[in-house]
N, C-alpha and C positions, 0 to 999 in steps of 0.2 A: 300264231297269234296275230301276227302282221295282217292275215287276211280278215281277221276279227274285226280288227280295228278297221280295218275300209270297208267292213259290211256295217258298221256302223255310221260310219260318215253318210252312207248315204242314206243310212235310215233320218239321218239326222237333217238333210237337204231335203227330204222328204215331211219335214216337219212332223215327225213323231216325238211324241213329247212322254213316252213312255221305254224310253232307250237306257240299257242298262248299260253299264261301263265296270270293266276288270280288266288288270292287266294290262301291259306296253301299251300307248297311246304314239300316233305320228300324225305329222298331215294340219289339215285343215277340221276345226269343230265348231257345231254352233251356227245360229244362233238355238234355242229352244233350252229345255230344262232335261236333265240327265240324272240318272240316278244311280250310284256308286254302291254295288255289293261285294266288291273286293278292295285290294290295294292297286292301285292304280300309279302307272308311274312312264316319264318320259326315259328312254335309255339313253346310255352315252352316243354321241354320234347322230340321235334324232332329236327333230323339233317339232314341236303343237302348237299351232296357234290356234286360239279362241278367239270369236268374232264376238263385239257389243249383244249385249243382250241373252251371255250364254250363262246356265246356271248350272251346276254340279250340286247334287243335295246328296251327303251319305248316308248310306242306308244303316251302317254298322261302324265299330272304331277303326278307320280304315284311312292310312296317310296316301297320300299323295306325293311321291316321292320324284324330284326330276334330279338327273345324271345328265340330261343334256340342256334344251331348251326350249322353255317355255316363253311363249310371247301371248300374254293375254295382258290387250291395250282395249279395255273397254273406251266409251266416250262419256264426256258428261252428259247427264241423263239415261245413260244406257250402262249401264255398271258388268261385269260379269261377277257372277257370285259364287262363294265355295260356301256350302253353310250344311246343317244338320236341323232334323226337328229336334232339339234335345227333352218333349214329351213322347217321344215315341223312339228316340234312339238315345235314350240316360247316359249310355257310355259314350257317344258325340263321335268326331270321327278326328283323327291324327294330324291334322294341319297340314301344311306345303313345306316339304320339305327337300333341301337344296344339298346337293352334294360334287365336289369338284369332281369334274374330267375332263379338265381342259378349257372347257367353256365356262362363259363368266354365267349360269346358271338362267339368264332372259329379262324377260321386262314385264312388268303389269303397271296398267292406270286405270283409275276407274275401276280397280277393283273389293269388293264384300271378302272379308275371310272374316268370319265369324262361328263362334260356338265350338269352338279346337278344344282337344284337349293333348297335354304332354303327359302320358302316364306307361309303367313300364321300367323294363331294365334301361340302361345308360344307352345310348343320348335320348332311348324313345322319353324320357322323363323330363328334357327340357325342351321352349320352345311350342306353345300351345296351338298358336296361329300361323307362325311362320320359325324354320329352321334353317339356318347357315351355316356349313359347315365348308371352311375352305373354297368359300363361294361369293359371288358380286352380283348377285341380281338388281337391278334396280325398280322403285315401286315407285311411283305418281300418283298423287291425287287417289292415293288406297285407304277404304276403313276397316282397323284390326280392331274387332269390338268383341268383349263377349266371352275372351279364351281363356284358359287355364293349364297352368302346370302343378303338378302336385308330387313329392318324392316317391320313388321307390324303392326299399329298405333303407331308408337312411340318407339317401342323396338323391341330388338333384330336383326338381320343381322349381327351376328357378326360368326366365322368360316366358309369362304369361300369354304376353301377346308375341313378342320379338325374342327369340335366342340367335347371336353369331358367336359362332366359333371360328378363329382365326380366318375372319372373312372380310370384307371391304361392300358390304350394302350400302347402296343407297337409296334412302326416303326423302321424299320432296313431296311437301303439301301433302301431308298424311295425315290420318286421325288415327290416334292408337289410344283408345280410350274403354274405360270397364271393364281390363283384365284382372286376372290374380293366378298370383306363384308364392306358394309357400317359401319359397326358395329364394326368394329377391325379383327384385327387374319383375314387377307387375306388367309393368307396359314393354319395357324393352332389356334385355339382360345383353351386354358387349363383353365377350370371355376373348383376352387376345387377340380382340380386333380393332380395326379402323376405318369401323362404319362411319358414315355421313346421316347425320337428320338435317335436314335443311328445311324449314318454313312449314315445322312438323306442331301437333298436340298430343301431346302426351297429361292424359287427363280421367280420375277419377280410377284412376288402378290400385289394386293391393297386394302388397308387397313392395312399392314402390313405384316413381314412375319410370326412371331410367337408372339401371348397376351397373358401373366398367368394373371388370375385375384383371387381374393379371395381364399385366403391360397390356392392358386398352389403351389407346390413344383416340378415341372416336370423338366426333369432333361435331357440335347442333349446334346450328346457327339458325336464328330466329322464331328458336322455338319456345313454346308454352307446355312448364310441367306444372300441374295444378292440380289441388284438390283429390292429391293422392295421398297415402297415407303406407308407412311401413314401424317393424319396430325401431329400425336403422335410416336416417337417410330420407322422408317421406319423398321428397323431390326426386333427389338426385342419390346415389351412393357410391363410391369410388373405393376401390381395397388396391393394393399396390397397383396403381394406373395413373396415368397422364390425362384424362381429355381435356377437349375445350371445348367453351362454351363461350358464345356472341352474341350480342342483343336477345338474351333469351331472357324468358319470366320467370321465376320459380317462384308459385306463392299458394298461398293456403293448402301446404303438406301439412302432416303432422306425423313424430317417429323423435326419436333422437337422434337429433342433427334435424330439425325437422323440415327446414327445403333442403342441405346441403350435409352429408356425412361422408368425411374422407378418413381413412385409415392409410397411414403408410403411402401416402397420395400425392403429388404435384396439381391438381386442376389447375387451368387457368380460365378467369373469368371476365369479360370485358364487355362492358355496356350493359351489364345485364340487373335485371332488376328482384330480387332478394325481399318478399314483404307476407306479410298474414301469414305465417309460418308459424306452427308451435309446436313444444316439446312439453306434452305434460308429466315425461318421467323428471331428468335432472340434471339437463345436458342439454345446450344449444338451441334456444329455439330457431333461429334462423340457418347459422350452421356447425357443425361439430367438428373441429379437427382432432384426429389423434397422432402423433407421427406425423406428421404431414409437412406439406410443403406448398400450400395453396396461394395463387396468386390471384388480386382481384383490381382490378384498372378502370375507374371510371364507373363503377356499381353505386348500386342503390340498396341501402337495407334498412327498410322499413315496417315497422307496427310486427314485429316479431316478437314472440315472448316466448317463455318456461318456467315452471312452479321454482326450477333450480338455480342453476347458473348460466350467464351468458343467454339473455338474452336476444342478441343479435348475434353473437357469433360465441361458440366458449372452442378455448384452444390450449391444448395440455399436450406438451411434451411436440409440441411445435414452432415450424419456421414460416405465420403468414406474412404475406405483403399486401397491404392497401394503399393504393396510389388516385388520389383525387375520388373518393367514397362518400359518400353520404348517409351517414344511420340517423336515423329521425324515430323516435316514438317506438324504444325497441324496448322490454318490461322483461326481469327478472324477478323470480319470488325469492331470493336471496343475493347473490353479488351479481353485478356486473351488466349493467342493464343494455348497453350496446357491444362490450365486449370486457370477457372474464378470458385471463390468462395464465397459465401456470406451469410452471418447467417450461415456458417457452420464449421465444425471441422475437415476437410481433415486431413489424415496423411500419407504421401509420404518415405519409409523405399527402403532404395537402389534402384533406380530408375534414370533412365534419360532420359535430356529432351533437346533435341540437334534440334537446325535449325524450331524452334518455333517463328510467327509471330502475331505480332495485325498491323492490320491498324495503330491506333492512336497512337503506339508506346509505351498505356501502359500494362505493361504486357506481353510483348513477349512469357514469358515463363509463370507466374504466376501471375494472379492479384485477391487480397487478399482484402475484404473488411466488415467489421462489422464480421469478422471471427476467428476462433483460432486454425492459421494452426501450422501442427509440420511435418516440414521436416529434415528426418536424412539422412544421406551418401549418398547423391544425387546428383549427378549434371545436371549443367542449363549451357548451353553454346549454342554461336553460336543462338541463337535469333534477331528477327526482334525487335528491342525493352527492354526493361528491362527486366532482366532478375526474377526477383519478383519487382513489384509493391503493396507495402502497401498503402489502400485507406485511406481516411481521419479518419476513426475508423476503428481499429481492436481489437482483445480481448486479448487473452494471447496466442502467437505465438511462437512457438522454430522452430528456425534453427540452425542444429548443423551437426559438421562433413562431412559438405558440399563442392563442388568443384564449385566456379563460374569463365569463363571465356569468352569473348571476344559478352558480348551480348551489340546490336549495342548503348544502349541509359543509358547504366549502370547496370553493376552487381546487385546491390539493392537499388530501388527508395520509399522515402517514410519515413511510421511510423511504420520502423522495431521495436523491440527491442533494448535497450539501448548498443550502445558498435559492432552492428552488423557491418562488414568490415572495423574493427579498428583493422589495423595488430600490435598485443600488444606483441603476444610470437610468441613458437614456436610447433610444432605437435609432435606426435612421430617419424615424418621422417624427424624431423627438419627443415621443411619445415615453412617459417612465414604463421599465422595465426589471426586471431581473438579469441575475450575471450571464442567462442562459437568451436574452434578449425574447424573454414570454411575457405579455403584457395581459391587460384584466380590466378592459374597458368593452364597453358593448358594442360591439359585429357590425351591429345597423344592415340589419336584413331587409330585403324588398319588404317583404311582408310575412314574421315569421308565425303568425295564426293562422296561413293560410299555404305554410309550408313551402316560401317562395325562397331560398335563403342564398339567393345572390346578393350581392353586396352593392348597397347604394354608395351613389358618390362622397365623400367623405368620411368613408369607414375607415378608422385605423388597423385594419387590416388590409389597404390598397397597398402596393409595394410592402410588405411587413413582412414577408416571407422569407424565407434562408437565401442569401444572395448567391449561395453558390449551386440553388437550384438551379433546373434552364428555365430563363424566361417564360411568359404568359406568352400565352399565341399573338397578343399584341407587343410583343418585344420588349417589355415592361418587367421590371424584378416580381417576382412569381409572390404573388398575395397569400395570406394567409386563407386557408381551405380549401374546399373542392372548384366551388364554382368563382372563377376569377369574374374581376371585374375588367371589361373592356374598356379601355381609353378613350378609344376613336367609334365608340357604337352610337354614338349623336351624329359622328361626321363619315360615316361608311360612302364611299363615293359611289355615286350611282349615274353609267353609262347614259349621254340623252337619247342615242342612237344605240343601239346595242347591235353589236357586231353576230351574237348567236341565239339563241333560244339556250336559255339555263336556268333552273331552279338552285335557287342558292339557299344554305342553311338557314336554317329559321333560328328568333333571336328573342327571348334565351331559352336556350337546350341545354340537360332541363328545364321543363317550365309549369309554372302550375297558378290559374287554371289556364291564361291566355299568354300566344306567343305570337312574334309578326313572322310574316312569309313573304320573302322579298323574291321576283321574277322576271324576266329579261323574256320579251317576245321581238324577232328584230323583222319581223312581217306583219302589213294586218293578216289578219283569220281568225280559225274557232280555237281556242283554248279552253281547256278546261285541266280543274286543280280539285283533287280529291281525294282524302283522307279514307285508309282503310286502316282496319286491326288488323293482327296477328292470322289471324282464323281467314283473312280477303275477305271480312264484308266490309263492306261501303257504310262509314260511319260519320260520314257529312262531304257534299260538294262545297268548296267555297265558292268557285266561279265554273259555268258553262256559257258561253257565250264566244261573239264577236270582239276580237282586240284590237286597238290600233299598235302600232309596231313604238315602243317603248317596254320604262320599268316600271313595274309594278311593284306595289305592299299591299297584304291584306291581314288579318286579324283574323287567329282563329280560339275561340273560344270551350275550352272542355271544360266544363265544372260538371255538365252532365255526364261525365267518363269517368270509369275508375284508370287509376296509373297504371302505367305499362308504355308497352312503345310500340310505336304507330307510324303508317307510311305513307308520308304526302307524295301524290303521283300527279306532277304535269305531264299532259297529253295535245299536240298541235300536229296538222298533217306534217307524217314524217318527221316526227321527235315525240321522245319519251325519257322521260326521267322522275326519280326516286330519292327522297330523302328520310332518314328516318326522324320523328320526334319521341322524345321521352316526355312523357306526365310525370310527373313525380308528384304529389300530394300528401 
């Protein structure tokens, strides 16, 4: 078979583009187009590399199975592809499939794997486009379009486009987009692993876009799950697993839990932004816990809704945490318009929750029931509805240090706590309070029609916050909600001479629609400051040109962008730097 394969190669250097492939693969392939009438596979011990511009079409349902390593590093513009006519081969052919012997299974960029199918007894059933089993291959700048997994007798179909098993993959700048698995994990199914997505799109799959299941821990960062859809989970789905997620999108899924459904789960989530998510069964439009144990730091959950409960987030017979959160404009068709709670222990630490609605008017903002919520320096304003609804039993609840104002059906309806909005004394800002020091005067938001809801100067919510929180990043007692007000943001000192080239965070983050970008050039030369999305397009330059060696400000304006977060890149000979901004809207 060995000598097969090198009568091939050279048919291949020979530029025949009607070369048939079965059987062990080694050596050098490519570039030209090939056609697959068997199974074809690298063995343990050897390697294949594929040159830019090499195409594999299958002729039959025939995988691709590598034991050793494969190194197919296409280039931009010159892609290698693994693909199928699926009008002239219905049954498609078996995807790339990776299997440990030692080696971490190879590299691809620049690569097509489209049109897979996962079908068959176990494992051939999950994994449509790509399989991982006790493997680490790493993929660049690869599109998994197209694939499918579907059960056989009874199990499996689950990893449309992506299945690992107990693997360690990494995807960087991928598109995993237009799969479907009956099974879950549309776009990418994690079984016992602790894969990487980095700077990945997971978009427009079904079944979901991304599943961790048993002790996953995998971990996407700056990624985009959108516009997928499952019964469970549209976005993301989680069954006893860990992962995390950072600066990532989830938005316009729909499923129950419809960006986010954990079971028996710890996720943790951090910077990430949570919006246009829905659940039209009766459960979570934005996200579902059940069991669970989900932590969320610095998020955004926005314009989510459900015909049911919990519109921004419903959580039953759980332990969330929200620490500096923002739910805006989140809609249930019965309780709980930004978060419905029950048999469970939410705890909500600087956060707010502005223009929150129920249908039925209970719970606008929060509906609380057989639960033992603890919210600190929070505020709830501007709700469809109460602003917390206590149900007929709850367990042991603290609200403290709270800002409630103008929600349409009552600040707090219910069976709060003894003494809760009985204005008895006074705050440290002298401001009247309750015993629980929560007050009920208005926020004074930048601008809250326009969804800016940082706190202008003389909001009694500056310093109002639990003093035994940690300080505001300005050293300052921690204000009530998410977005503190800075002190010293009129008197930010600014170098005359600047010692380096620095991009310094932009002010304020969140922002919506305009934010400043302050810069440090300490040479003249060309600079240039350039805003991309998520996906690396180029979605505005503010400056290209010649600079004299000083600090700069410039103003950047989104009203024409939808929310999400986006990356400002300074560029000057021999320096590069990255910041991220959030939109929020």
């Amino acid at each position: 078979m060995k000598q097969l394969c090198t009568y091939v190669l050279l048919l291949t250097f020979a530029q025949t583009s009607l070369a048939q492939l079965s059987g062990p693969l080694s050596g050098t392939l490519g570039p030209g187009e090939f056609h697959v009438v068997g199974t074809i596979s690298v063995e343990s011990g050897d390697s294949l590399r594929l040159m830019p511009g090499t195409i594999f079409r299958f002729d039959g349902p025939y995988p691709f199975e590598i034991y050793g390593t494969l190194l197919a590093e296409g280039v931009e513009g010159d892609s290698i592809v693994f693909t199928t006519d699926t009008l002239v081969n219905p049954d498609r052919w078996r995807g790339l499939r990776f299997f440990n012997d030692g080696s971490s299974g190879g590299r691809l960029a620049y690569c097509v794997i489209e049109n897979g199918l996962a079908a068959g007894p176990w494992p051939s059933c999950v994994g449509g486009g790509v399989y991982c089993q006790d493997s680490s291959p790493a993929f660049t700048h690869c599109a998994v379009y197209a694939n499918q997994a579907v059960p056989w007798q009874g199990i499996g179909g689950a990893g449309g486009g992506v299945y690992c098993d107990n693997s360690a993959a990494l995807f960087t700048n991928c598109n995993i987009q237009a799969n479907s698995a009956d099974g879950g994990g549309g776009g990418a199914f994690c079984y016992r692993s602790s894969a990487n997505f980095v700077d990945c799109s997971l978009c427009g799959n079904f079944g979901g876009g991304v599943a961790c299941w048993n002790d996953s821990s995998t971990s996407f960062t700056n990624c985009i799950m959108s516009n997928n859809s499952a019964a469970f989970g549209g976005g993301v789905s989680c069954s006893e697993s860990s992962p995390r997620f950072t600066d990532c999108t989830v938005s316009n899924n729909s499923g129950i839990g419809g960006g986010v459904y954990c079971f028996g789960s710890s996720p943790n989530f951090v910077h990430c932004l949570i919006s246009n998510n829905q659940s039209p069964g009766f459960d979570g439009g934005g996200v579902f816990c059940d069991h669970s144990s989900p932590s969320f730091t610095n998020c955004a959950l926005t314009d989510n809704w459900t015909y049911g409960v919990g519109g921004g987030i419903d959580c039953e017979f759980s332990f969330p945490e929200f620490t500096n959160c923002t739910f805006s404009g989140n809609w249930a068709g019965i309780f709980g318009g930004a978060l419905f709670c029950c048999y469970s222990l939410p705890t909500l630490t600087n956060c707010t929750m502005i223009g929150n609605s129920a249908r039925e008017d209970y719970g606008g903002g929060v509906y609380c029931d057989y639960s033992s919520l603890t919210i600190n320096s929070t505020i709830i304003a501007f709700s469809q509805g109460d602003g917390i609804h206590f149900g007929s039993a709850t367990g042991e609840c603290r609200v403290a240090y709270c800002n409630f104002f103008n929600n349409s059906s009552g600040d707090i309806v219910g069976n709060g706590p003894p003494g809760l909005a009985e204005l008895i004394t006074t705050n440290a800002n002298g401001d009247s309070c309750d015993t629980y020091y929560n007050i009920f005067l208005d926020p004074m938001f930048a601008d809250t029609a326009a969804g800016d809801f940082h706190l202008m100067e003389g909001s009694p919510c500056i310093d109002g916050g639990d003093p035994e929180l940690p300080y505001d990043p300005d050293s300052t007692i921690a204000d009530i909600g998410a977005l503190y007000y800075h002190h010293d943001a009129a008197e930010m000192p600014v170098a005359l001479v600047p010692t380096s080239h620095a991009l310094h965070p932009n002010w304020p983050n969140p922002f919506n629609p305009t934010t400043t970008i302050r810069y440090d050039v300490k040479q003249t030369g060309q600079v240039q400051l350039t805003i991309f999305n998520l996906l690396g397009q180029r979605v505005a330059t503010l400056t290209d040109g010649k600079h004299l060696a000083g600090s700069y400000t410039i103003s950047w304006n989104a009203s024409d962008l939808p929310s999400g977060i986006y990356l400002c890149r300074m560029e000057t000979p021999g320096f590069m730097q990255t910041r991220k901004l959030v939109l929020l809207k």
